[in-house]
C-alpha atoms as an extended CHARMM CRD file, in Angstrom:
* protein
*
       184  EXT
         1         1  UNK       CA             75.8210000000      211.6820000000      -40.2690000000  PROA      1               0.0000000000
         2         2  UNK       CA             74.9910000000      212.7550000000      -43.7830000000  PROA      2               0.0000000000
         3         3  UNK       CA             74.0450000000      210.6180000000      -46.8580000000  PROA      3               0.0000000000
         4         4  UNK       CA             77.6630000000      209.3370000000      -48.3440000000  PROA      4               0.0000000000
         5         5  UNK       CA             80.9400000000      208.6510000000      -46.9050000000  PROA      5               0.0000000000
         6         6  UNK       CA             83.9410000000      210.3220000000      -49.2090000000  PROA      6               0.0000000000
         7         7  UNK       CA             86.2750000000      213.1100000000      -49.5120000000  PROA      7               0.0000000000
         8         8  UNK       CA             85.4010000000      216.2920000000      -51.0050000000  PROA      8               0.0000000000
         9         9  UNK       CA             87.7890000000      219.0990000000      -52.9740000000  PROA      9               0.0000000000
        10        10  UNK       CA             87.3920000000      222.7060000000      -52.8520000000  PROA      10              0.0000000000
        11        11  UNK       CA             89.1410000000      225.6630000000      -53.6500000000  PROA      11              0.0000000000
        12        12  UNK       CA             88.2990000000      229.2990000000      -54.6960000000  PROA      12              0.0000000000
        13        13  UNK       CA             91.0840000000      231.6020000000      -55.5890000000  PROA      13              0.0000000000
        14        14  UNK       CA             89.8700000000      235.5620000000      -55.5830000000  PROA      14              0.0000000000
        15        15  UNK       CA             91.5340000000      238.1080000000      -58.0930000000  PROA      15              0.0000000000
        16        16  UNK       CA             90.8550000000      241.2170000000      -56.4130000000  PROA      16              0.0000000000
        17        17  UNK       CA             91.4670000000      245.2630000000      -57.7420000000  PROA      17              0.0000000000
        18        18  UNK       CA             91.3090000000      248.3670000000      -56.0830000000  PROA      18              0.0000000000
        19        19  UNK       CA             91.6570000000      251.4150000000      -58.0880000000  PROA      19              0.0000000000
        20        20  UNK       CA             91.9630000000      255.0530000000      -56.2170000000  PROA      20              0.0000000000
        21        21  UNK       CA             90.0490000000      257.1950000000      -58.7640000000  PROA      21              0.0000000000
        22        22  UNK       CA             91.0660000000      260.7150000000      -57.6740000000  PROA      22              0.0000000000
        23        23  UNK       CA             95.2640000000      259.3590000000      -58.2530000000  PROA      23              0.0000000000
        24        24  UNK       CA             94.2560000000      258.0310000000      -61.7890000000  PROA      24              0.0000000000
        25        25  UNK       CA             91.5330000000      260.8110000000      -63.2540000000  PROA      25              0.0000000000
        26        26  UNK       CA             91.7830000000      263.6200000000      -60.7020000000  PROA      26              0.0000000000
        27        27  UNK       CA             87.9430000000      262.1700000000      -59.0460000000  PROA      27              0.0000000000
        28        28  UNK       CA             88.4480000000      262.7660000000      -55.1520000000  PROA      28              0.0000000000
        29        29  UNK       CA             86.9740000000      260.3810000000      -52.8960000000  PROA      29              0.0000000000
        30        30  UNK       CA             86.4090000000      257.7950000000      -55.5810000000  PROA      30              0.0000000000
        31        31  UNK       CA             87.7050000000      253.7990000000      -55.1590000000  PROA      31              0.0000000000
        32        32  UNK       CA             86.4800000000      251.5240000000      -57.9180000000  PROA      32              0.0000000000
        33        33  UNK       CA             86.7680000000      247.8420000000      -57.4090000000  PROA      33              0.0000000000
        34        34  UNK       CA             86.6520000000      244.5310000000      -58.6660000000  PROA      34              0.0000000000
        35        35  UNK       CA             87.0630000000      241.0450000000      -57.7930000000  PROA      35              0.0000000000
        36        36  UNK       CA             87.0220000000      237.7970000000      -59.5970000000  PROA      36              0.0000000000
        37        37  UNK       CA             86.5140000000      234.2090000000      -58.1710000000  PROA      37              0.0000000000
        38        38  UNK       CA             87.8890000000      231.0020000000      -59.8380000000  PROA      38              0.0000000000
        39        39  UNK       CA             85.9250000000      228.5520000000      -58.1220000000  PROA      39              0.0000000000
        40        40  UNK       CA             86.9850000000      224.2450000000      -58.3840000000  PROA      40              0.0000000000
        41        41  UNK       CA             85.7380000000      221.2100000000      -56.2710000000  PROA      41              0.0000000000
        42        42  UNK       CA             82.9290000000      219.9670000000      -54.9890000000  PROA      42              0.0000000000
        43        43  UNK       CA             81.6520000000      220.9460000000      -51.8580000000  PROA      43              0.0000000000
        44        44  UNK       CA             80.7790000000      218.8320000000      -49.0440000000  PROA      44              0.0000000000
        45        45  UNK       CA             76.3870000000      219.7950000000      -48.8220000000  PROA      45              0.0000000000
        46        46  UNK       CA             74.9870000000      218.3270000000      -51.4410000000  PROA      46              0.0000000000
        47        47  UNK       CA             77.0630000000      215.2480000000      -51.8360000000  PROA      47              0.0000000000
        48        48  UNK       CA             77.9390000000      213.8730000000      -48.6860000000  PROA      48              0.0000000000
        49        49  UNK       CA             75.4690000000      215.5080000000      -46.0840000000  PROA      49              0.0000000000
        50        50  UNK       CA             72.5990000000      216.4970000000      -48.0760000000  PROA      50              0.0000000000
        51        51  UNK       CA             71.6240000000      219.3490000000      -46.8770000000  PROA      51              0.0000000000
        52        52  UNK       CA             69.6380000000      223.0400000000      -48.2240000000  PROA      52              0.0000000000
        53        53  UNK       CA             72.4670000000      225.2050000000      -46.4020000000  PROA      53              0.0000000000
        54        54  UNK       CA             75.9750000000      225.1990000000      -47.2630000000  PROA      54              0.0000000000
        55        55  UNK       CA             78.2010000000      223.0880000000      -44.8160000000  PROA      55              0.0000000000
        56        56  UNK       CA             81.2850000000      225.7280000000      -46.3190000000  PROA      56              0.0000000000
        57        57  UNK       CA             81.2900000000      229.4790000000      -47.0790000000  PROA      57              0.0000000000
        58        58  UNK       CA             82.8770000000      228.6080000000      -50.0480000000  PROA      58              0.0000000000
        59        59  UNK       CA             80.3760000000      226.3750000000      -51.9120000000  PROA      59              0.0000000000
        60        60  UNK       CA             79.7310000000      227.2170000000      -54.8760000000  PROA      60              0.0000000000
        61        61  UNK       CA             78.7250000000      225.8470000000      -59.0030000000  PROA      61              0.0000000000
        62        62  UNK       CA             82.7610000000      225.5190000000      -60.3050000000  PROA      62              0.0000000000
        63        63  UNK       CA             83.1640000000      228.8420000000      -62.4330000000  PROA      63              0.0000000000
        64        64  UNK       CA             84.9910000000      231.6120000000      -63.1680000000  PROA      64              0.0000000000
        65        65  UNK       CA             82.8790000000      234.5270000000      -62.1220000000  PROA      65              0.0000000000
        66        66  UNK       CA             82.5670000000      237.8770000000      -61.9940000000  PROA      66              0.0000000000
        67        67  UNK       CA             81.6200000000      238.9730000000      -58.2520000000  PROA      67              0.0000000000
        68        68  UNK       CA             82.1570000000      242.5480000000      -57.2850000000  PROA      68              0.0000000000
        69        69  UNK       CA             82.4690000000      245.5480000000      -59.6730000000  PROA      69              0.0000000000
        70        70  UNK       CA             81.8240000000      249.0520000000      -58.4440000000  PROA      70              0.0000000000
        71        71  UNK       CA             82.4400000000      252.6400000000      -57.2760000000  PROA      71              0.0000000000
        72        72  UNK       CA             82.4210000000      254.3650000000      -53.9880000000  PROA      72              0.0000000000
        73        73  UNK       CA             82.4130000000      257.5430000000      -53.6810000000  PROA      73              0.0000000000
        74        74  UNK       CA             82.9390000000      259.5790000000      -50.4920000000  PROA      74              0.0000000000
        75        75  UNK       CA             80.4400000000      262.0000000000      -48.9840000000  PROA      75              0.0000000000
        76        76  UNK       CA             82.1510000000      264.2420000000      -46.8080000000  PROA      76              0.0000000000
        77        77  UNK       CA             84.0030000000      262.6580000000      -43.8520000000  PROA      77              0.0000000000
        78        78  UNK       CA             81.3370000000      260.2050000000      -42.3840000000  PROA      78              0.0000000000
        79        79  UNK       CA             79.5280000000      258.7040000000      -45.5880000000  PROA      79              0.0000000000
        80        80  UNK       CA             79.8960000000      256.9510000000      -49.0610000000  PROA      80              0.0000000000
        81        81  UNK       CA             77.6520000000      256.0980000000      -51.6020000000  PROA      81              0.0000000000
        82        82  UNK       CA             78.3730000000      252.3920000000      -53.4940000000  PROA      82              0.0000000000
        83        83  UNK       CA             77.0000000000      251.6900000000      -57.4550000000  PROA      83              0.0000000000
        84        84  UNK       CA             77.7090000000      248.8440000000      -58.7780000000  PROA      84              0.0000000000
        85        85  UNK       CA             77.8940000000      244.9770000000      -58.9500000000  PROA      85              0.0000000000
        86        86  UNK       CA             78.1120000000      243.2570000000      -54.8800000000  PROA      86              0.0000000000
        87        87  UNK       CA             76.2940000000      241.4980000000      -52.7810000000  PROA      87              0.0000000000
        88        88  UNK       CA             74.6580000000      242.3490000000      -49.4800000000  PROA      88              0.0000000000
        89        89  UNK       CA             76.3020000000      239.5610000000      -47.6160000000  PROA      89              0.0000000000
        90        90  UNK       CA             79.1080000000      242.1300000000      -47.4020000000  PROA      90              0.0000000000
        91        91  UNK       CA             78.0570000000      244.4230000000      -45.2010000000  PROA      91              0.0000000000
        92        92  UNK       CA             74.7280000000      243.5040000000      -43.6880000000  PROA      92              0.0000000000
        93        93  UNK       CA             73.1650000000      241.3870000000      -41.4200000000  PROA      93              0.0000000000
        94        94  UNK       CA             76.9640000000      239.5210000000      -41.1500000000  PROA      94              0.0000000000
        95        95  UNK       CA             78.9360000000      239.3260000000      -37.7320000000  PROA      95              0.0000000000
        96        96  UNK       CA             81.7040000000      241.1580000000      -37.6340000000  PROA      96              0.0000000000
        97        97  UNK       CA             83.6400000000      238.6450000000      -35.0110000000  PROA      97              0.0000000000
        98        98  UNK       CA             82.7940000000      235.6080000000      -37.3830000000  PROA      98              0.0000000000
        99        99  UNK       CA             85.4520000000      235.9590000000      -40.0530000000  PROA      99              0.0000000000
       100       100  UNK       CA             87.5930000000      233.5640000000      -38.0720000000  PROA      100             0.0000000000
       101       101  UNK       CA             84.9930000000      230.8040000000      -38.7750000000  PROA      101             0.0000000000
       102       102  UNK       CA             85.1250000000      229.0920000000      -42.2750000000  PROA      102             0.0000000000
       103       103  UNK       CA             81.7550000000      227.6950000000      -41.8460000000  PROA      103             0.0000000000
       104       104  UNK       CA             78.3720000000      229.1690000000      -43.5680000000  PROA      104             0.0000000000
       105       105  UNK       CA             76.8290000000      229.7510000000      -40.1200000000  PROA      105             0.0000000000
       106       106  UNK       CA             78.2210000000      232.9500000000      -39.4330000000  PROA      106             0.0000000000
       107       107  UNK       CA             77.2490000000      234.1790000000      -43.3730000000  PROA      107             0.0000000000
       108       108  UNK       CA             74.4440000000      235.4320000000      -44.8620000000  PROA      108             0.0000000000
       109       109  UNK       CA             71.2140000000      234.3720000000      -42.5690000000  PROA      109             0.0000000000
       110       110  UNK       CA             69.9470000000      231.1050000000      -43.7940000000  PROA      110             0.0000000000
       111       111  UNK       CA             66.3470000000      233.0320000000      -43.5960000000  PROA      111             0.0000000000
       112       112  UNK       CA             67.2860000000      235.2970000000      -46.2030000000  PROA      112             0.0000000000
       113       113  UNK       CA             69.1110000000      232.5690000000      -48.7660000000  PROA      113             0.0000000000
       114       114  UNK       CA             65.9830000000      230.4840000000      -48.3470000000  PROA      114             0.0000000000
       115       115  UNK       CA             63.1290000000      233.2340000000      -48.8200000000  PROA      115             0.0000000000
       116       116  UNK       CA             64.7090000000      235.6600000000      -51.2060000000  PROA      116             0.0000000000
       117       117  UNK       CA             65.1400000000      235.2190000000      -55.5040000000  PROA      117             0.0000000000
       118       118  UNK       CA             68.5420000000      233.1080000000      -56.1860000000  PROA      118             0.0000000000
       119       119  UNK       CA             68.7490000000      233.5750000000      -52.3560000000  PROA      119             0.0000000000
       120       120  UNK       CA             69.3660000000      237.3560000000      -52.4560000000  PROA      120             0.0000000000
       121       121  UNK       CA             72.4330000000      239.2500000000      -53.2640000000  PROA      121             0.0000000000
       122       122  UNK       CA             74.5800000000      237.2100000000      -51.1410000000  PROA      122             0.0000000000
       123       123  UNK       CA             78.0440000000      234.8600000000      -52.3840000000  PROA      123             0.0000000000
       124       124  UNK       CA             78.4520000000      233.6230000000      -54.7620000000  PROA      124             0.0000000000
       125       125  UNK       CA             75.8620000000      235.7430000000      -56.7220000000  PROA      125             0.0000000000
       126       126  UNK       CA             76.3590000000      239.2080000000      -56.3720000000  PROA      126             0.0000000000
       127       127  UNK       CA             73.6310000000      241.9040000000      -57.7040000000  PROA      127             0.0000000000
       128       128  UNK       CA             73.4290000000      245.4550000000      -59.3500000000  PROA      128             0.0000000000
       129       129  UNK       CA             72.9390000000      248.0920000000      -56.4370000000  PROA      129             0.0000000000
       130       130  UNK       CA             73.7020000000      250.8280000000      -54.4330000000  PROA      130             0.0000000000
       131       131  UNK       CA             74.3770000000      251.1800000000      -51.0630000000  PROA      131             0.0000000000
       132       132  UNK       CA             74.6330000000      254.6180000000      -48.5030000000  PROA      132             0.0000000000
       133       133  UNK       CA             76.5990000000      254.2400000000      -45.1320000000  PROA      133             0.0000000000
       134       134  UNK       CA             77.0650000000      257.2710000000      -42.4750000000  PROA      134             0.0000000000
       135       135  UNK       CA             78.8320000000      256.9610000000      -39.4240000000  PROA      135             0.0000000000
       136       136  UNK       CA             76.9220000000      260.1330000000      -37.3660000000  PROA      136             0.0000000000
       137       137  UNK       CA             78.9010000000      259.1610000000      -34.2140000000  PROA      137             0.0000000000
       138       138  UNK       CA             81.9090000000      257.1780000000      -33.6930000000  PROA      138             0.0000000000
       139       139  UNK       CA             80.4340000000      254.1020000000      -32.6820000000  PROA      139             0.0000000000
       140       140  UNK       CA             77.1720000000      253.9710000000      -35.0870000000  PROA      140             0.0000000000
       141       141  UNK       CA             77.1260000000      253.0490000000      -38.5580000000  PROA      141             0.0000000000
       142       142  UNK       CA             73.7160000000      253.2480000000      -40.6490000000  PROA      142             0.0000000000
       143       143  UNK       CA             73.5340000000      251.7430000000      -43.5540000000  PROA      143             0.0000000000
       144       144  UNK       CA             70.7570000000      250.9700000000      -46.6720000000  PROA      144             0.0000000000
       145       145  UNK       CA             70.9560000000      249.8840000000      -49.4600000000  PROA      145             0.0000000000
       146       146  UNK       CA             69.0710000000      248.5490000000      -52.3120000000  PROA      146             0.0000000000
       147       147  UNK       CA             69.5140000000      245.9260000000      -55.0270000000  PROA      147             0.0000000000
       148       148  UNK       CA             68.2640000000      244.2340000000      -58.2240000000  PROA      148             0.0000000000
       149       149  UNK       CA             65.5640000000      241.6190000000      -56.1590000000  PROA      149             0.0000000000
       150       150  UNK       CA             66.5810000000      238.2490000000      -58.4420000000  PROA      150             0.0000000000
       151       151  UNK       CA             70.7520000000      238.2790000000      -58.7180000000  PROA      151             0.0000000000
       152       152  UNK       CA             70.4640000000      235.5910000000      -60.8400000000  PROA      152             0.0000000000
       153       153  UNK       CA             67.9270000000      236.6660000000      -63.1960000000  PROA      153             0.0000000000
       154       154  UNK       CA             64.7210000000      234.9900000000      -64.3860000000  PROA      154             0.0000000000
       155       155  UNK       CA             64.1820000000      231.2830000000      -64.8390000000  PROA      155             0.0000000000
       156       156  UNK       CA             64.0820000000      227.6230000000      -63.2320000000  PROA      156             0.0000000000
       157       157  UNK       CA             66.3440000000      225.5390000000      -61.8740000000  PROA      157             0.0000000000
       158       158  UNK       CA             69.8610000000      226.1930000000      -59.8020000000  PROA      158             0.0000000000
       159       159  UNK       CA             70.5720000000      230.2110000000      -59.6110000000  PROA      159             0.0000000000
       160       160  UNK       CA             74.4480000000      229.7070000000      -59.9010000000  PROA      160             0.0000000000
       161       161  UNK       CA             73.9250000000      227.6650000000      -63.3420000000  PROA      161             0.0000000000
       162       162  UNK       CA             71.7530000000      230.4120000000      -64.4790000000  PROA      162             0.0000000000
       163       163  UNK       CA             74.1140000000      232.2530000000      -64.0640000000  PROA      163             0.0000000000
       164       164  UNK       CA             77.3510000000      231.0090000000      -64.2990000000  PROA      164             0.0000000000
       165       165  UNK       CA             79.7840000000      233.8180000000      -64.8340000000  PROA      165             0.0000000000
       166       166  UNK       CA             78.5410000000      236.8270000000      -62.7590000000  PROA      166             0.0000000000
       167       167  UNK       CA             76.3010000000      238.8170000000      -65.3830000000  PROA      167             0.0000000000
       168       168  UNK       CA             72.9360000000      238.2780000000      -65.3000000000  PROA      168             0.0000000000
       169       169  UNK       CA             72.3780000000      239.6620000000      -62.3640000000  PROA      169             0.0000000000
       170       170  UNK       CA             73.0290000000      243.7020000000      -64.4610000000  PROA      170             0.0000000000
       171       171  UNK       CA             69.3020000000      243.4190000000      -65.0800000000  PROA      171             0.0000000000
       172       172  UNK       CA             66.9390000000      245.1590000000      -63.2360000000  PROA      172             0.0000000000
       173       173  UNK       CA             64.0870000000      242.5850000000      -63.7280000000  PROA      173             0.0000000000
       174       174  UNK       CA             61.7160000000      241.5590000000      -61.0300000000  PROA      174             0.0000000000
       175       175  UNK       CA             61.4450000000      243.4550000000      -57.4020000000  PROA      175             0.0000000000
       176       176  UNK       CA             63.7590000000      245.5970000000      -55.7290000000  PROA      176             0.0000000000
       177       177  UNK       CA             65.3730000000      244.3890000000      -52.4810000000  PROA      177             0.0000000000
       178       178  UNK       CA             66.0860000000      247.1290000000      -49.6940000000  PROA      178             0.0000000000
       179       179  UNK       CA             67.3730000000      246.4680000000      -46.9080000000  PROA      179             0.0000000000
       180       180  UNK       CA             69.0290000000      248.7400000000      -43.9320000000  PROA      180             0.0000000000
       181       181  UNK       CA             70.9380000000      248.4810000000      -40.7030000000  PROA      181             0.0000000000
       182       182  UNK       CA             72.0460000000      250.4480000000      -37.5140000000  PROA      182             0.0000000000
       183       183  UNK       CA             75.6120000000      248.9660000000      -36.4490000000  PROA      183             0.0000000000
       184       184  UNK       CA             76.8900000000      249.6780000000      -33.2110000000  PROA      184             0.0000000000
């Protein structure tokens, strides 16, 4: 199936950080992080099979771009409160027994990417935000958050173009996006 026969290249390399804030400036509880992704290739969807949904989790405009960026802080023993730069693909609505698959399928819900801004805060465009998590009981997480509702920003045309490198997403133009979840 699909439109053209051919191979395809892809590769993303992540440069990560993780920073424990209360070794460096005495602030207990407090990671910061931040990750990078150098992304090459051309993916398999739009070329060859021609379809709206990624065929690979890793599809995405070749850049070098800024994805995560934030702080967590911890809230007591059961809770943390997250500012900065990620996406919601992260943490929500994502299976936790699909990171085995390299396919998009087990990613962020094709129902969000489709009806959302830029397709929400989900790879490869992350968004300004902050999210809460509790666990009141050892198997039950609750978690909400809420994000800048366009990660790429105002304007036409393909979301990852407009914004290329990870930074148009800092503005807080448009709709909020809030979304929660009970995980058991």
């Amino acid at each position: 199936g699909g439109t053209a026969r051919g191979s395809a290249y892809l590769q993303r390399v992540g440069l990560i950080g993780d920073a424990d804030l209360g070794r460096l400036f005495g602030w207990r509880g407090a990671t910061a992080h931040v990750s990078v992704h150098v992304i090459n290739g051309t993916g398999l969807s739009t070329d060859r099979v021609g379809t709206i949904l990624s065929v690979s989790g890793l599809e995405a405009e070749p850049a070098v771009r800024l994805f995560n960026l934030w702080i967590e802080q911890k809230l007591g023993s059961g809770a943390s409160l997250r500012v900065g730069q990620f996406t919601a693909g992260q943490e929500f609505a994502i299976s936790p027994t699909a990171a085995l698959f390299v396919n998009s399928t087990f990613g962020w819900p094709a129902s969000f990417a489709v009806d959302l801004p830029s397709g929400g805060p989900a790879y490869p465009l992350a968004a300004p935000g902050l999210r809460l998590a509790a666990t009141p009981a050892k198997r039950v997480t609750l978690r909400a958050a809420l994000f800048a509702g366009d990660p790429a920003g105002p304007g036409t045309g393909d979301p990852q173009r407009r914004d290329l490198h990870g930074f148009n997403g800092f503005r807080f133009k448009g709709g909020p996006f809030v979304i929660g979840e009970v995980a058991t």
